[in-house]
N, C-alpha and C positions, 0 to 999 in steps of 0.2 A: 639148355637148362643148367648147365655147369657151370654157364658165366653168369647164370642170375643170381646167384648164392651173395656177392657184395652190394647187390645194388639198395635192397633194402636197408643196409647200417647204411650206406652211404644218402640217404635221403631222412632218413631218422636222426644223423649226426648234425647234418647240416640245418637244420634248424635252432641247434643247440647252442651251435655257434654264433647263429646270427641273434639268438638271445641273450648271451653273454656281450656279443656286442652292442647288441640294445640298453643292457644296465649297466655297462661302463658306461657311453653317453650319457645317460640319461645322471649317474651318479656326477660326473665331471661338469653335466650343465646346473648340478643341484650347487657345487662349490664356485664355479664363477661363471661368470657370463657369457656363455660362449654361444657360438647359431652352433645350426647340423654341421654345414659346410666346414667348421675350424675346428672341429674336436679330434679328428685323427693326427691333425698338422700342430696339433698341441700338443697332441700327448706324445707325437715323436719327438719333438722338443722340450718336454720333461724331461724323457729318457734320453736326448742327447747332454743336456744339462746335469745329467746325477750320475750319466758317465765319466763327463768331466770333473767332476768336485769328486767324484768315490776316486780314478786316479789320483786325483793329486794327492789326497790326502790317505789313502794307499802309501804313498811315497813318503809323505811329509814327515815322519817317524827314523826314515832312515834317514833322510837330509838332516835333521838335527841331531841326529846321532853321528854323522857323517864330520859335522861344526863341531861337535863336541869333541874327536877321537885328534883331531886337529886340534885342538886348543881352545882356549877360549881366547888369547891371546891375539887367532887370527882370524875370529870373527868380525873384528870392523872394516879387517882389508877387504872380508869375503863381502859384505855389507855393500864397498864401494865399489868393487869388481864386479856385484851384479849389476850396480847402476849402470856403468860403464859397459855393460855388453849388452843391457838392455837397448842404450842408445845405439849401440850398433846392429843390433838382430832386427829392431822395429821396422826399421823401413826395407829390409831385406824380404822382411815377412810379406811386409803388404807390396813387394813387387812381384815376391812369389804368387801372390793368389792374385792376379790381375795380369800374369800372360798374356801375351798376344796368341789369339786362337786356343785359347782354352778358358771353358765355360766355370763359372763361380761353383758350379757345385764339382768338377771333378777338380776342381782344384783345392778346392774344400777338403777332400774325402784323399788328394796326395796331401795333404800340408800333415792332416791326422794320421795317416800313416806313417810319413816320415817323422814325425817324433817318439812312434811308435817303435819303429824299427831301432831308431837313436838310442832307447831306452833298451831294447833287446841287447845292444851293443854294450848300454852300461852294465848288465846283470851278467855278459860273459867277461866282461874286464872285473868285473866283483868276484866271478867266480877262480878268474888266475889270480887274483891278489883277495884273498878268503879278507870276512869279516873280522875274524876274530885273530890275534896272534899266536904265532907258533909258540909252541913252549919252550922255556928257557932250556939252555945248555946244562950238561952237568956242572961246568965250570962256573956257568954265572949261578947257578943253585945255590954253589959252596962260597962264591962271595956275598950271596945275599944272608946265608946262616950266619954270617962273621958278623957280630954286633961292631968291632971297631971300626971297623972299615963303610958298615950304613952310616954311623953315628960322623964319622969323618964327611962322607958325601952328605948327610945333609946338612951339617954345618957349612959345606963350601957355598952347596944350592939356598940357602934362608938367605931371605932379603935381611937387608941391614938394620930394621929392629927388629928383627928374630935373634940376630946373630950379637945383637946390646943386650936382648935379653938372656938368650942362652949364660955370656960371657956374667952378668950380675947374677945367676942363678951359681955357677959356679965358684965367684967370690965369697957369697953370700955361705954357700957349704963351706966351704972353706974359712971362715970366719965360727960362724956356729962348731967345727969342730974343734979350733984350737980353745973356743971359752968353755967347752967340753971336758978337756983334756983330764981334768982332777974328777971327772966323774964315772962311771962303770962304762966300760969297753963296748956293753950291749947296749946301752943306752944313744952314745956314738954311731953305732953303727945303722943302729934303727932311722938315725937322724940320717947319715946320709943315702941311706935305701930311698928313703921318702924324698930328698932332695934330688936324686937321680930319676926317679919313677917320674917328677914334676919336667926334668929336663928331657925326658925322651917323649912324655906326653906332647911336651911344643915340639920336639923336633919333630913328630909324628903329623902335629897340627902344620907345620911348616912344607914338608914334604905333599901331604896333599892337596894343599894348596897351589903348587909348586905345578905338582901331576896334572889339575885341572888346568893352570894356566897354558903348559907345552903338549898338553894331550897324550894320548898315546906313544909315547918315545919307542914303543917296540914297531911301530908300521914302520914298512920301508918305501924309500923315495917311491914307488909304482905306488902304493898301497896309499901314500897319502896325494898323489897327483888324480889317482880315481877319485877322491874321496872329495877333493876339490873341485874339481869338474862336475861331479854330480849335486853338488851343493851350487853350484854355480847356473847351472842348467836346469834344473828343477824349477828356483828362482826364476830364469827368463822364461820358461813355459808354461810357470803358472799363468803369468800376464799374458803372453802371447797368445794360447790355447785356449784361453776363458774371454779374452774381447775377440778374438775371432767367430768364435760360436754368438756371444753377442750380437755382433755385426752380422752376421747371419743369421739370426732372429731377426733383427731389425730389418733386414732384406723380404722375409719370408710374410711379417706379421705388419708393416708396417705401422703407420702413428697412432691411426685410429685401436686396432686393435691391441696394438701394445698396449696400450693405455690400458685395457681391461684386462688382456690375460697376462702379461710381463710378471705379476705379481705371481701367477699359477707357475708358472715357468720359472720363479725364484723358488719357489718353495721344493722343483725339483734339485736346484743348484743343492739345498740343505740338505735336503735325503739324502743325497748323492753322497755329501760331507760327514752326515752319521754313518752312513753305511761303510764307507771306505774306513773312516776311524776306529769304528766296532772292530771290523774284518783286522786291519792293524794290528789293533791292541790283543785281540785274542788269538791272532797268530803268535805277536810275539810274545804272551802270557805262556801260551802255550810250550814254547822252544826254550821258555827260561827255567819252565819245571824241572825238562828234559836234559836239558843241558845242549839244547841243537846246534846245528855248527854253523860258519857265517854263510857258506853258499845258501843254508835253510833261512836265516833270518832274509836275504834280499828276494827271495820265491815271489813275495808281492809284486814285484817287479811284472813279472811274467801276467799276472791280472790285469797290471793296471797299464799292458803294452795291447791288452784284448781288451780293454775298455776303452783308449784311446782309438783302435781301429776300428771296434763297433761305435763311436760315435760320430766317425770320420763319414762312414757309411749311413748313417742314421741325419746327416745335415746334408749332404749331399744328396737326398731324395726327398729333403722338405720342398712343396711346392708354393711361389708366392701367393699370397692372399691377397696382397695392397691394386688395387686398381692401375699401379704402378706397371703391372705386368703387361698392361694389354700395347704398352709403348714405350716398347725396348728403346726407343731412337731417343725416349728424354727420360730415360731410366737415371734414379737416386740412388741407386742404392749404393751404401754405402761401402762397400768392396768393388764397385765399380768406380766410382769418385777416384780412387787410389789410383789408376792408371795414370800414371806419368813414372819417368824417370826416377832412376833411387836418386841422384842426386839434387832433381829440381825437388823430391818430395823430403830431403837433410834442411835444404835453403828456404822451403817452405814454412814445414817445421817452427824452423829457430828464428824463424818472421814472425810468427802466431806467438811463439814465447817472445819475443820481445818487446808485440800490441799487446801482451796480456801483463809482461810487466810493467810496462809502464801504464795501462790500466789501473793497477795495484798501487803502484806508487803515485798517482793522481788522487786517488782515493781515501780517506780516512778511514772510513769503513773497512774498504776492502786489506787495507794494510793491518786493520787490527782484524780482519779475518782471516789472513795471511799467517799474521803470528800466536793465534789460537789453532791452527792445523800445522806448524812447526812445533808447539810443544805436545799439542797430544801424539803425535806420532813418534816426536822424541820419545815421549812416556813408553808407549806401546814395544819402540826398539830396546829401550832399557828394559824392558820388563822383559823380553826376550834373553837379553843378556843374561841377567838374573834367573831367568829359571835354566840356564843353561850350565849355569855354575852350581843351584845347587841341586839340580841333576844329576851331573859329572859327579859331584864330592857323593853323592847317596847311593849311588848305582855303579857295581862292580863290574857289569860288563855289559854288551852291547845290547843282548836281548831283554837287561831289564831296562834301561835306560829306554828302549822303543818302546819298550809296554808303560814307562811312564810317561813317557810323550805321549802316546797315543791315549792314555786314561783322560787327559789334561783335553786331547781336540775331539775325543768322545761326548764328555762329559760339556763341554762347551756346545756340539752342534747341537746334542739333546736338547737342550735349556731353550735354544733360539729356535730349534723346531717347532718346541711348543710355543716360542712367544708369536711363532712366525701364525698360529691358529687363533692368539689373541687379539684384541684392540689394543695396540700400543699406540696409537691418535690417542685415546682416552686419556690415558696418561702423563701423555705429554701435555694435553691440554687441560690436568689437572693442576699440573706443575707449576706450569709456568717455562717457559724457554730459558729464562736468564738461570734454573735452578735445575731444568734438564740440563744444562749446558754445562755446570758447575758440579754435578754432581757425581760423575764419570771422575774427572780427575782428583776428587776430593777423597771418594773412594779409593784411587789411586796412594793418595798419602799415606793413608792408614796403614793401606798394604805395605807402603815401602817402610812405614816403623815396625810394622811384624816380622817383618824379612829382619831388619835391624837387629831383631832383640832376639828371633828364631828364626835362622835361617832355614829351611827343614822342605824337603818338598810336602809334606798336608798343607804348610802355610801359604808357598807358590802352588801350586795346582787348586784348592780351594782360593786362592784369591785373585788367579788368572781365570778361572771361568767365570767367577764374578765379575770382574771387571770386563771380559768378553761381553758377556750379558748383559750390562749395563751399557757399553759400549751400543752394542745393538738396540736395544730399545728404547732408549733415550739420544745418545749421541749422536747416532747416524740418521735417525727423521730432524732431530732438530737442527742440525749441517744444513740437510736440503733447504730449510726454510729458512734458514741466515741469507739465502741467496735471492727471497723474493721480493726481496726490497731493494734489489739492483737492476738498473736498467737493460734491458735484455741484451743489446747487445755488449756492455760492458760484462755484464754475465758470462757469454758464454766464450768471448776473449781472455777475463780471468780465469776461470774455471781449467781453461785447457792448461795454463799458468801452475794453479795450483796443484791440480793433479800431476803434475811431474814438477816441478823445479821445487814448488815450498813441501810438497812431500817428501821428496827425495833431498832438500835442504835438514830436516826435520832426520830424518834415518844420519844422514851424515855428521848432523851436531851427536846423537846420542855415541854414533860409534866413535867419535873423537874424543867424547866425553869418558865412556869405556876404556877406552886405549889410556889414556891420563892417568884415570883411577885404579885400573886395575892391571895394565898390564906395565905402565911403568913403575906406581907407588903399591901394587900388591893387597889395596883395601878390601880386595875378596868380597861373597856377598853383602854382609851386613854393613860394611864402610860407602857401599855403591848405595843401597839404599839409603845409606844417610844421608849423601850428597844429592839423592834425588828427589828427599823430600822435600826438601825447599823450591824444584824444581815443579813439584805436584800442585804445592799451594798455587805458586804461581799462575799455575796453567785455571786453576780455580776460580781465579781473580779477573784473571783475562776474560775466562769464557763466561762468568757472572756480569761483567760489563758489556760485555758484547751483545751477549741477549737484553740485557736492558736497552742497550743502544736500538738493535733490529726490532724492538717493541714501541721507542719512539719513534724511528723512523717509519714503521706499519700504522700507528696512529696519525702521521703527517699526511701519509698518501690516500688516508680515506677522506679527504678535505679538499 
């Protein structure tokens, strides 16, 4: 009798359960089309997918605050240094998870651990080289009270028309006081109070400029090699971590079913991106109240090393669906394809981009689709730029800078959650393609004259999740359909093309263009914007012809 006492909650509970499991089905077959058999293999692949995007973008806050403490100066190198290790981690990747004698899913479930632990690693080299920097000496206190000696360093630090202007501001007093001379002593003096007040304004204006462009000058050599390395490695994991999980979607769901839930399984990638941003932003809102210290600001760290491992776990027990499974010996999948050698798969590779360039350059079409996805993503790295800068100049220290990063990738995934509920087909198809396609960047100009005229983060963060948003629901469906008037196999040779070299062409023009503008000629936000407005139309113009082109060309082929 004393052991019957649990059995009845234990037969009372479990029905309860299996009712809850009955109206999640039933709720997930009301939002897409799924049998009995694919709803549990779907909804782990939600939650592996909202794992992945809540990391990264956990993170994402600190990496540009990371770009920032560093300079803005050496954000184009960092720019190039990710491509550059990109090219070398990818085929490492994909030789790690294609082992001889080890299965795709436990290779899966080490790949997500090891980046996992990688991360663990970052957040105890954060915590010996703190986020935030120590406090000045007594010594450097009392030469920062000296006004002659700041007013000296920033004149050596202004670039050369600061330092034309500084030198005419002080002819200029120097003039107005000798025509002075016959008149009251306080009237003199008032003049030159007002004349010195205007000269330490610019040197003030100089100086911060100065501060943005070399970053934090108080980190030390350790403090800014972490801070690069983590900016660098974020970058290749984003890619890495998120087509991996892909490819393993696509192992799990194959063509048929992709086709109908992929879209369910996007829609967790976006959760995933609100939820980490939110989590972010209200951390660091939080710590900036307080006044927290830097080991506090990188604590994210530690989540998003428990969301990498739970989703390592969470793909590694997805079971295939594709019919594919029942014959292993002519298995596709696509993490199996990958076995060969890292070096036959570098040679392969740069085979694929070499049919796919000169695809491109055979092509009209495809060359003017080529250079419509080298300016928008110019676009998109310049705008990066720019909110980088004025970020740095608005925000004093580290945890508010991440809570304004973090307002800026909140307030964006929100927007595209929701559109992600709506018909954006409708829309487009209201448009028109040639006017989807032009309108993204045109909005872009605008932007870059507000930035011109106020550079201010309300004007970057309300006009980068605009442009996000736009981006999203115009931009990115009418892309895919530029391509359906290309013969399939030229397709899918350019495609692999575009996706890395005119991408990664397009990141490379902006950061060289940055480097020009602002780190050798010092035009700070509103000079960059100016040079990239012309850069905006442009992109306006292209992509308005191109959809009219892919709208003649769609009319041709129904003939």
């Amino acid at each position: 009798m004393l052991g019957s006492g649990p059995l009845p909650r234990q037969t009372n509970d479990s029905p309860d359960r299996n009712q809850d499991s009955i109206n999640i089905r039933s709720l997930v077959k009301k939002v897409v089309e799924a049998r009995d058999d694919e709803v549990d293999t779907l909804l782990k692949g939600f939650a592996a997918l909202f794992c992945i995007l809540g990391s990264y973008f956990l993170l994402l806050p600190i990496r540009d605050e990371a770009g920032v403490a560093l300079g803005t100066n050496q954000l184009p190198y960092l720019f190039v240094g990710s491509f550059v290790l990109t090219l070398i981690i990818t085929p490492l990747v994909s030789q790690f998870l294609v082992r001889p004698g080890v299965t795709p899913d436990k290779a899966v479930r080490q790949l997500y651990r090891l980046l996992a632990l990688s991360l663990l690693g970052f957040y105890i080299a954060y915590q010996a080289t703190p986020l935030t920097a120590q406090p000045e000496s007594h010594g450097q206190q009392g030469r920062s009270s000296n006004d002659s000696a700041l007013l000296l360093q920033a004149d050596q630090h202004a670039s050369r028309e600061h330092r034309s202007l500084l030198t005419a501001a002080h002819y200029s007093t120097v003039g107005r006081s000798r025509s002075y001379e016959g008149e009251s002593g306080g009237h003199r003096e008032a003049e030159l109070e007002g004349s010195s007040e205007g000269v330490q304004a610019l040197t003030g204006r100089s100086l911060q400029h100065r501060s943005v462009r070399i970053g934090d000058s108080s980190l030390s050599t350790p403090q800014r090699v972490v801070r690069m390395a983590f900016f660098l490695w974020l970058s290749v994991v984003n890619l890495v971590g998120l087509s991996t999980m892909w490819a393993r979607m696509a192992d799990v769901f194959g063509s048929e079913a992709g086709t109908r839930l992929f879209g369910f399984l996007g829609a967790g990638a976006t959760c995933g991106q609100l939820a980490g941003s939110l989590v972010a932003t209200v951390w660091a809102s939080a710590l900036r109240s307080r006044g927290g210290s830097g080991a506090q600001i990188v604590a994210p760290m530690l989540v998003s090393a428990a969301a990498l491992e739970v989703a390592g776990r969470i793909a590694s027990r997805l079971r295939r669906l594709s019919p594919v499974q029942a014959s292993p010996g002519k298995s596709r999948s696509p993490l199996a394809r990958q076995r060969q050698h890292v070096g036959a798969q570098l040679w392969r590779s740069f085979a694929r981009l070499w049919e796919g360039f000169k695809c491109i350059a055979a092509s009209r079409y495809l060359t003017h689709l080529s250079t419509y996805i080298v300016f928008t993503t110019a676009i998109a790295s310049l705008m990066y730029f720019e909110k980088s800068m004025v970020v740095s100049s608005a925000a004093s220290d580290a945890a508010s800078r991440m809570a304004l990063f973090g307002s800026i990738n909140s307030a964006s995934a929100f927007v595209i959650a929701l559109l992600q509920l709506a018909a954006t087909g409708r829309l487009l198809k209201h448009l028109g393609l040639a006017t989807a396609l032009a309108l993204s960047p045109t909005f872009a100009a605008a932007l870059m004259v507000g930035i011109a005229v106020s550079p201010t983060p309300l004007v970057v963060a309300s006009g980068e999740v605009l442009r996000k948003v736009l981006g999203y629901a115009l931009a990115k469906p009418a892309r895919e359909v530029l391509f359906t008037v290309v013969p399939r196999e030229d397709m899918y040779k350019a495609k692999i093309c575009i996706d890395t070299l005119v991408v990664r062409a397009g990141d490379m023009f902006a950061a060289a263009l940055f480097h020009f503008l602002d780190g050798q000629h010092h035009l700070g936000p509103s000079g960059c914007a100016a040079f990239a407005f012309p850069i905006c139309l442009g992109c306006s113009a292209v992509a308005y012809s191109l959809g009219r082109k892919q709208e003649q060309l769609a009319r041709l082929q129904q003939f």
